[in-house]
N, C-alpha and C positions, 0 to 999 in steps of 0.2 A: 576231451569231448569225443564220443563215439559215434558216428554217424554211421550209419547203415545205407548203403546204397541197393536201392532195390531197381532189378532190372525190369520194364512192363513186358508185361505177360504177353505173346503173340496171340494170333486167333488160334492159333493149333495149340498152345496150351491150356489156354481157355476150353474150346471144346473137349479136352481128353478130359476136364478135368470134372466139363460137366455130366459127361459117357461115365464116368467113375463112377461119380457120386450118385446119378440115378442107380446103378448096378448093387452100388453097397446099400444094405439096412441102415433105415433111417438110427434107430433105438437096437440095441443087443443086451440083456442081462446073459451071464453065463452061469448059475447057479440056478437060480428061476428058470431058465431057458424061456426068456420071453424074446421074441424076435418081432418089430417090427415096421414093414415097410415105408417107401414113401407114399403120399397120397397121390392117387390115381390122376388128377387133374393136373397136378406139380409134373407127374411123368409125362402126361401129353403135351403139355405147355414147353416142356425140357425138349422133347422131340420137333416139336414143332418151329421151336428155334433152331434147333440143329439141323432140320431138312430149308430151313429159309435162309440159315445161312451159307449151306451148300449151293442151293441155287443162287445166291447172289456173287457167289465164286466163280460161277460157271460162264463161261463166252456167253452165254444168250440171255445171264441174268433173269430166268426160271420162265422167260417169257417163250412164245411157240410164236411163229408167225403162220400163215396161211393165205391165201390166195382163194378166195371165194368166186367160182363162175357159178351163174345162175343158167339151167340149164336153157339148151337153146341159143344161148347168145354166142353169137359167131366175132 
């Protein structure tokens, strides 16, 4: 019996893998020369995970704080 042990993926492999894969064409022919990409919404969806992942990495968890004085108030 051959089992296969598979190691789970960290998040920094997961992310390279998904920077790869938007970077590569979806479809390539090399004869044809038909080249094409992924879809436009797949790529910003791809990004937008990967900027909400960085912020939830980050010490402050993508939030800002701020201290609001309203002017005049002593």
């Amino acid at each position: 019996m051959n089992e296969t042990t598979t190691t789970p993926a960290t998040d920094a492999d997961v992310t390279q893998a998904l920077r790869d894969a938007a970077v590569a064409p979806k479809k390539v022919s090399a004869d044809g020369t038909t080249v094409e990409g992924h879809d436009l919404d797949k790529l910003m969806a791809a990004d937008r995970h990967l900027k909400s992942t960085a912020a939830a990495s980050s010490p402050s968890r993508g939030l800002r704080f701020a201290k609001i004085i309203p002017p005049g108030a002593t």
